[in-house]
C-alpha atoms as a printed R data frame, in Angstrom:
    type eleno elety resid chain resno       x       y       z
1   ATOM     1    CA   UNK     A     1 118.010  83.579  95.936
2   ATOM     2    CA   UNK     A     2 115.972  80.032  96.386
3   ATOM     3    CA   UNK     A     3 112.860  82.181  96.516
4   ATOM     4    CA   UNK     A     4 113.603  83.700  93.289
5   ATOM     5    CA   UNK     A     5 114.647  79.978  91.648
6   ATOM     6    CA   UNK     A     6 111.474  78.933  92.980
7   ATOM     7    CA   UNK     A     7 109.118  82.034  91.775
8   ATOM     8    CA   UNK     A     8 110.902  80.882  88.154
9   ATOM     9    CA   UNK     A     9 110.070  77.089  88.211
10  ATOM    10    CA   UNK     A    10 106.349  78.223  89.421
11  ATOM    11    CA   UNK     A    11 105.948  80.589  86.495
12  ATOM    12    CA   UNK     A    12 106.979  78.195  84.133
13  ATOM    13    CA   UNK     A    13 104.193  76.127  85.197
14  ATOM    14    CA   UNK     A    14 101.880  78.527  84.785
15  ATOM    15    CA   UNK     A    15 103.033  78.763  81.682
16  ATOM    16    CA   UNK     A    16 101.971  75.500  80.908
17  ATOM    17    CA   UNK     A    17  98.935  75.566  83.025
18  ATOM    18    CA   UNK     A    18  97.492  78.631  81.366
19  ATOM    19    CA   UNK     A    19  98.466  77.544  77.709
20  ATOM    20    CA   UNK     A    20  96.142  74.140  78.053
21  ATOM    21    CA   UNK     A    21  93.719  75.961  79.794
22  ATOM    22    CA   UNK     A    22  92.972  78.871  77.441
23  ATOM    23    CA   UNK     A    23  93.015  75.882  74.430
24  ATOM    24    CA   UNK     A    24  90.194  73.772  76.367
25  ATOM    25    CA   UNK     A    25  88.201  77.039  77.556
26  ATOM    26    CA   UNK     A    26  88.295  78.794  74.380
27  ATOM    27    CA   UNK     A    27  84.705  77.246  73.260
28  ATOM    28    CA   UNK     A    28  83.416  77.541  76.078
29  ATOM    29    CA   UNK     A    29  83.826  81.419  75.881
30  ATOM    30    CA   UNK     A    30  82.430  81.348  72.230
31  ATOM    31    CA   UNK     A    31  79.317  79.186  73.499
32  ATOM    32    CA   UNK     A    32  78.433  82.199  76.398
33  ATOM    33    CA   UNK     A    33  78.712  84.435  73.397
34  ATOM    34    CA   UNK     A    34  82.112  85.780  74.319
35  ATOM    35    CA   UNK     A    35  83.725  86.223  70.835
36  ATOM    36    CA   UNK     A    36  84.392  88.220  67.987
37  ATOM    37    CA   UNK     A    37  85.682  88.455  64.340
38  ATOM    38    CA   UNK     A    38  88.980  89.090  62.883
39  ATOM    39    CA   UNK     A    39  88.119  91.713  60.230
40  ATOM    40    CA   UNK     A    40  91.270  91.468  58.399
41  ATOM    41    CA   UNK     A    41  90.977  87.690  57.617
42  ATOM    42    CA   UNK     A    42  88.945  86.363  54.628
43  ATOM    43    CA   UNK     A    43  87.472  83.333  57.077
44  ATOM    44    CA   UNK     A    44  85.281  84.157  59.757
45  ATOM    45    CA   UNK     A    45  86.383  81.849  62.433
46  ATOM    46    CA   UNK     A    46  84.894  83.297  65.861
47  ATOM    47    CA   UNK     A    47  87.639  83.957  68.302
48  ATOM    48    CA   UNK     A    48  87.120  84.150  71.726
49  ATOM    49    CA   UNK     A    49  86.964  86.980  73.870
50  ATOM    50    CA   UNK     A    50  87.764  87.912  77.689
51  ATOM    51    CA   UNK     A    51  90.420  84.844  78.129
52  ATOM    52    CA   UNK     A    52  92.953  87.240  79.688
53  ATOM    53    CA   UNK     A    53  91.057  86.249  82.730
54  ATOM    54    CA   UNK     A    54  92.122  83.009  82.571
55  ATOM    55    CA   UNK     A    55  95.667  83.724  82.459
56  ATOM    56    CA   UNK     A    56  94.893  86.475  85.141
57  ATOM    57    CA   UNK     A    57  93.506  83.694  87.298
58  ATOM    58    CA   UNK     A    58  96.530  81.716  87.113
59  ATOM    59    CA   UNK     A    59  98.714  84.739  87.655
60  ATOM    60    CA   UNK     A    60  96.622  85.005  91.115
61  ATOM    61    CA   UNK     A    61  96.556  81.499  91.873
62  ATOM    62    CA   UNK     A    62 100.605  81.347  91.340
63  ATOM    63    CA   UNK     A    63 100.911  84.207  93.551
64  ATOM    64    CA   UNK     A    64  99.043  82.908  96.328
65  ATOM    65    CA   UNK     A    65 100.956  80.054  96.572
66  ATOM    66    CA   UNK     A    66 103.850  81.388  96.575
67  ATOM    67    CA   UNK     A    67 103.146  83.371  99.816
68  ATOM    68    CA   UNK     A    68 103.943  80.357 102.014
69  ATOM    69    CA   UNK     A    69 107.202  79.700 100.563
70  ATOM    70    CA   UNK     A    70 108.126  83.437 101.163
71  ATOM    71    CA   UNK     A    71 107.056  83.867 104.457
72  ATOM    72    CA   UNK     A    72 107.013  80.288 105.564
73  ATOM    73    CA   UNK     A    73 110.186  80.530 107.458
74  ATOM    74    CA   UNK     A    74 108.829  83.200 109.944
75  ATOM    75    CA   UNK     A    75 105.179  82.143 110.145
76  ATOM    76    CA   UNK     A    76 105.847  80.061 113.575
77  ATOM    77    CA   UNK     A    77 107.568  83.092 115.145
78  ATOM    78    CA   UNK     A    78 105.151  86.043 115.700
79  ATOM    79    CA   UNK     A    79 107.500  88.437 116.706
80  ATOM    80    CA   UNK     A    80 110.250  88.267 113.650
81  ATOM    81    CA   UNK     A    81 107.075  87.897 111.308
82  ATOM    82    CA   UNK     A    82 107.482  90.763 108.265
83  ATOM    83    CA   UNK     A    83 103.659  91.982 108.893
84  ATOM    84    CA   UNK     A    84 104.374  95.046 106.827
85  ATOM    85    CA   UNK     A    85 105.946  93.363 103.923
86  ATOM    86    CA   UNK     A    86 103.037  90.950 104.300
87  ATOM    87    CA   UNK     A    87 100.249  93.642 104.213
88  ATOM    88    CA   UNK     A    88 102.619  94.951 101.075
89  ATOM    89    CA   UNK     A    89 101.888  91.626  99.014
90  ATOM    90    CA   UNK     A    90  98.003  91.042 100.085
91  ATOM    91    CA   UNK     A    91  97.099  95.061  99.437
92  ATOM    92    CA   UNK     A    92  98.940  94.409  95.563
93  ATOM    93    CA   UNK     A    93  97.095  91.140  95.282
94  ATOM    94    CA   UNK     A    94  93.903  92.654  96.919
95  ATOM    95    CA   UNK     A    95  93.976  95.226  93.955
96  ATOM    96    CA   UNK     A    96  94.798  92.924  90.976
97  ATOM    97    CA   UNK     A    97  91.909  91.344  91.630
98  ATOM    98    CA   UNK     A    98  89.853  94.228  91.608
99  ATOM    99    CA   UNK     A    99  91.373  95.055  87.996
100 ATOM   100    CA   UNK     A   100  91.039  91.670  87.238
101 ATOM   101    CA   UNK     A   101  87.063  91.646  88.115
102 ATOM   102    CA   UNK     A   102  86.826  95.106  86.297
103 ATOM   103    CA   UNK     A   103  88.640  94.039  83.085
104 ATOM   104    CA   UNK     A   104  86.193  90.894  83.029
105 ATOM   105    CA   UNK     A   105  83.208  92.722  83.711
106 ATOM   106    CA   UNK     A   106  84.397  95.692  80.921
107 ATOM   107    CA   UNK     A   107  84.475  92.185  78.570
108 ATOM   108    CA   UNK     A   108  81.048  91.114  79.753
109 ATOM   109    CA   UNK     A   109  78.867  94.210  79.725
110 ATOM   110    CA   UNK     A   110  80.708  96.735  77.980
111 ATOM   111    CA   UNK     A   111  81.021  99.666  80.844
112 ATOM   112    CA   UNK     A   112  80.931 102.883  80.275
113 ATOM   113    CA   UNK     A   113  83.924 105.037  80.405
114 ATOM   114    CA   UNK     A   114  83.334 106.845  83.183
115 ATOM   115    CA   UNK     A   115  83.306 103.728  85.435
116 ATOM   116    CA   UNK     A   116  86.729 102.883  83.903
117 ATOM   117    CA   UNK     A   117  87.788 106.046  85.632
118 ATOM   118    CA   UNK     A   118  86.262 105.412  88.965
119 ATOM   119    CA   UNK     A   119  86.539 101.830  89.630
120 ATOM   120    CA   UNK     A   120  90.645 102.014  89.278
121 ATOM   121    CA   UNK     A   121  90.697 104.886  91.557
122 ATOM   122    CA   UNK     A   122  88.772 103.074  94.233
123 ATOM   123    CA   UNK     A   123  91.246  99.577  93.292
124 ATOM   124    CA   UNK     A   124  94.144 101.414  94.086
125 ATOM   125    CA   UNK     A   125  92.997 102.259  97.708
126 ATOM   126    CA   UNK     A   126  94.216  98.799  99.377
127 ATOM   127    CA   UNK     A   127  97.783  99.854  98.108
128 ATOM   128    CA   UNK     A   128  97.762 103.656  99.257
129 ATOM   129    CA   UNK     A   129  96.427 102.832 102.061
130 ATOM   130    CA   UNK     A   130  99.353 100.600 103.115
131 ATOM   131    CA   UNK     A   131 101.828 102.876 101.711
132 ATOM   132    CA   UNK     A   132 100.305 105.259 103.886
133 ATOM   133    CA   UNK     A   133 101.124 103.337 107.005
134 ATOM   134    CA   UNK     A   134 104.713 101.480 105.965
135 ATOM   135    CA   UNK     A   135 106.134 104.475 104.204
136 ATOM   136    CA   UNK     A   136 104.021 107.363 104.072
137 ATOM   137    CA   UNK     A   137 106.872 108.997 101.942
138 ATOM   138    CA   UNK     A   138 105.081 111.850  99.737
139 ATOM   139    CA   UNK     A   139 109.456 113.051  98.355
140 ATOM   140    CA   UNK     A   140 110.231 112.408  94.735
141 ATOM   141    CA   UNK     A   141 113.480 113.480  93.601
142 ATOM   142    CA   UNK     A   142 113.588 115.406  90.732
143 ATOM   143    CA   UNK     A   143 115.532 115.426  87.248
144 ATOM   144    CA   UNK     A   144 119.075 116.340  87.358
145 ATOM   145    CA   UNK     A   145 118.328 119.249  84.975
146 ATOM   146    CA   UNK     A   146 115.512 120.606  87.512
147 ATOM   147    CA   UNK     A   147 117.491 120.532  90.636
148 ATOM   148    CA   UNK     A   148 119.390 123.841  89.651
149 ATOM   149    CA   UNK     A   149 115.699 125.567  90.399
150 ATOM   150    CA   UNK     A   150 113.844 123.719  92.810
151 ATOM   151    CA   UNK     A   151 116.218 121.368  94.963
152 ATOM   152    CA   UNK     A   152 117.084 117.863  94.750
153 ATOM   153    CA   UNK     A   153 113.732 116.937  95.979
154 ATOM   154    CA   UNK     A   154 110.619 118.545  96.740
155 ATOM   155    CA   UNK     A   155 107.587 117.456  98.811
156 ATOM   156    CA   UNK     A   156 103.802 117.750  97.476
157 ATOM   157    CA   UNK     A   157 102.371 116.008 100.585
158 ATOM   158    CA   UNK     A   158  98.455 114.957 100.188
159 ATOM   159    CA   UNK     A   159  98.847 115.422  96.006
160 ATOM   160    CA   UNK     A   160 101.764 112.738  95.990
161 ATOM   161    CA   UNK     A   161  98.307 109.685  96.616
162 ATOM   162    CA   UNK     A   162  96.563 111.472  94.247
163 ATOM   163    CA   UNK     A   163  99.124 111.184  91.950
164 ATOM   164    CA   UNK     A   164  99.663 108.122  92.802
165 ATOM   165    CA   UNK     A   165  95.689 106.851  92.257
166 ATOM   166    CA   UNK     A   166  95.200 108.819  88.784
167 ATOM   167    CA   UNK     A   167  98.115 106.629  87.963
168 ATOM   168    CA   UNK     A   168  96.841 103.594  88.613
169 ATOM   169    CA   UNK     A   169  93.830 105.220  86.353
170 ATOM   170    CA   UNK     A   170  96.201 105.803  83.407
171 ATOM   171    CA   UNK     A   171  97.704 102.571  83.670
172 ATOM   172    CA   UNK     A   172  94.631 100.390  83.272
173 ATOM   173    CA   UNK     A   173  92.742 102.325  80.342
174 ATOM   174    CA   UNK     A   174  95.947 102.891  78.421
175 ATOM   175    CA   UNK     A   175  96.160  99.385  78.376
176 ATOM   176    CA   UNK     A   176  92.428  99.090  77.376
177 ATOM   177    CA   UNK     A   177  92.072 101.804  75.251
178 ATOM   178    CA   UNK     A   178  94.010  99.516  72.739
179 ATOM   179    CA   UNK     A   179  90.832  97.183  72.992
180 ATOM   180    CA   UNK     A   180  89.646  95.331  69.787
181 ATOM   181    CA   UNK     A   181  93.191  94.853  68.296
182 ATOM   182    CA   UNK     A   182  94.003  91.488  68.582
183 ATOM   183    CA   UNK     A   183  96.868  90.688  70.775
184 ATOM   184    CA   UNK     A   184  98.198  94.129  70.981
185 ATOM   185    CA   UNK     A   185  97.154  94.762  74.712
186 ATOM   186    CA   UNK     A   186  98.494  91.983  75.914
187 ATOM   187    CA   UNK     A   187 101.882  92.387  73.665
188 ATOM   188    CA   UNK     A   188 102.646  95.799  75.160
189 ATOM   189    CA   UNK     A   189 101.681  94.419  78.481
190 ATOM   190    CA   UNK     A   190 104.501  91.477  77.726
191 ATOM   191    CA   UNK     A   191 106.841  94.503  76.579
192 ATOM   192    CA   UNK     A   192 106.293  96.475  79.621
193 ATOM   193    CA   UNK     A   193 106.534  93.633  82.241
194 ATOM   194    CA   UNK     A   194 110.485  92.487  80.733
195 ATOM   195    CA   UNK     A   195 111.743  96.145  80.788
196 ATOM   196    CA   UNK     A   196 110.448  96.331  84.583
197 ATOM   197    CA   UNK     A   197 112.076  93.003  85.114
198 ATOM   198    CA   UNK     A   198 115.196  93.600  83.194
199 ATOM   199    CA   UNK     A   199 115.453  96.737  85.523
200 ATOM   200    CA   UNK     A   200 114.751  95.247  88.865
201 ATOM   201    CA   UNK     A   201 117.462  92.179  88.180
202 ATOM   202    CA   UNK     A   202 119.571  95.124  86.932
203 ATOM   203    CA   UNK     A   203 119.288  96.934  90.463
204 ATOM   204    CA   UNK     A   204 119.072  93.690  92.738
205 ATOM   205    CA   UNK     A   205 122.619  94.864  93.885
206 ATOM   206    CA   UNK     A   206 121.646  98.068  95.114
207 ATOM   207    CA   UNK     A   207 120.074  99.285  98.243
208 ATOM   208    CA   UNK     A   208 116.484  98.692  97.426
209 ATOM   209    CA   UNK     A   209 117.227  94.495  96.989
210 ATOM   210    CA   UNK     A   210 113.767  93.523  98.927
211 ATOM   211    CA   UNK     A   211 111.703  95.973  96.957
212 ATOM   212    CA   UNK     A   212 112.983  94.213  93.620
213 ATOM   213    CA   UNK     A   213 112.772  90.956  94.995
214 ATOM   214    CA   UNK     A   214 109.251  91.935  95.654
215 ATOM   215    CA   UNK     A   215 108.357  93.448  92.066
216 ATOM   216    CA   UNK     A   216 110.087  90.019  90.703
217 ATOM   217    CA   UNK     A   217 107.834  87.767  92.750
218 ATOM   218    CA   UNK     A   218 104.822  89.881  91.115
219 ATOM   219    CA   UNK     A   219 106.163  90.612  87.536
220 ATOM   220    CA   UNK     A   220 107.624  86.974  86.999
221 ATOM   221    CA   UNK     A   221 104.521  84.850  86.894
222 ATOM   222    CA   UNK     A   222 102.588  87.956  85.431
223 ATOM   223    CA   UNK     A   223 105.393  87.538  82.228
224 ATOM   224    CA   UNK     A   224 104.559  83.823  82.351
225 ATOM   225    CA   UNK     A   225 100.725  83.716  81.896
226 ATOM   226    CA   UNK     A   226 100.638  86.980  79.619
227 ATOM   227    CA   UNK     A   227 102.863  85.077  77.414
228 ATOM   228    CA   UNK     A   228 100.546  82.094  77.008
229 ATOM   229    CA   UNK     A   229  98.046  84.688  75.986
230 ATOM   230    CA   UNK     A   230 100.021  86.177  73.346
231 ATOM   231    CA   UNK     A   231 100.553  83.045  71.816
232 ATOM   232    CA   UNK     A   232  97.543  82.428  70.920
233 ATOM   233    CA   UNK     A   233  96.457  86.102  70.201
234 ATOM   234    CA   UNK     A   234  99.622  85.664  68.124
């Protein structure tokens, strides 16, 4: 629970941090020529472009120091130390930075779609990989309405990671796909990240506690700095 009261106060700061920043960086992104136009104003103010990597980089920075207050406790003992929940936080950090770096580059020098499709496949790879060796669980259960047919569960082996890495496609370009709207990727990305936290507070009292703590300690500063975003795509 002091991890979790901790994760809050740290997010709230990046609130702050990531609000002053994107105000004092802002010109600097129109003076690379990083801006556009808001068509549907009468004044043609240029606004800049590409500062969700500023929030991103505060997102990262907030997670990274939170890692030694997590696993500060066991880093003196080798033997208790959680190296799989460890290799479970550096292979998701591993790969936001890889979306980070793609999303920035996208902003930069406008990719083609096709690399929008490959370079989230190949992002996602850190976090299959360790799935593979912590879990390696390819069972989903299925709808209540389905089990009548096929079971409770059912097992699709080597086409549960690709599932799992076309996913990780999906998620990033439906996101982008919205590009060019003002504040509207970021504002589903707000909406998204309180129903996933809402849930995971929700089912802290059930079995899977550590693997809600562990989407908290992600999704928590993530709601911070996206927030500071939407206020001023606002």
């Amino acid at each position: 629970m002091w991890s979790l009261i901790i994760v809050i106060i740290l997010s709230l700061i990046a609130y702050f941090v990531t609000d002053g920043l994107i105000l004092n960086l802002k010109n600097l992104f129109i003076n690379a020529g990083l801006y556009g136009i808001d068509l549907c104003k009468n004044n043609k103010n240029k606004i800049p472009e590409a500062l969700g990597v500023v929030s991103g980089c505060i997102f990262l920075v907030t997670s990274f120091t939170f890692i030694p207050i997590v696993f500060g406790n066991s880093l003196m003992d080798r033997e208790s130390f959680p190296h799989n929940e460890f290799a479970e936080v550096l292979a998701a950090l591993l790969s936001i930075c890889c979306m980070l770096l793609l999303g920035f580059a996208d902003d930069v020098l406008d990719l083609r779609w096709r690399y929008k499709l490959l370079l989230p496949t190949v992002a996602s790879l850190p976090l299959l990989v360790v799935y593979y060796v912590n879990f390696n669980s390819t069972t989903f259960i299925l709808p209540i309405p389905l089990r009548e047919w096929f079971g409770v569960s059912i097992n699709i082996g080597c086409f549960y990671y690709i599932y799992m890495g076309m996913l990780a496609v999906f998620c990033t370009n439906a996101i982008n796909i919205l590009a060019g709207i003002n504040g509207l990727e970021v504002g589903q990305s707000v909406i998204i990240a309180i129903s996933i936290i809402v849930f995971d507070i929700i089912e802290l009292r059930g079995d899977q506690y550590k693997a809600h703590m562990f989407s908290l300690r992600i999704m928590l500063p993530y709601l911070a700095t996206a927030s500071a975003l939407l206020k001023h795509n606002w």
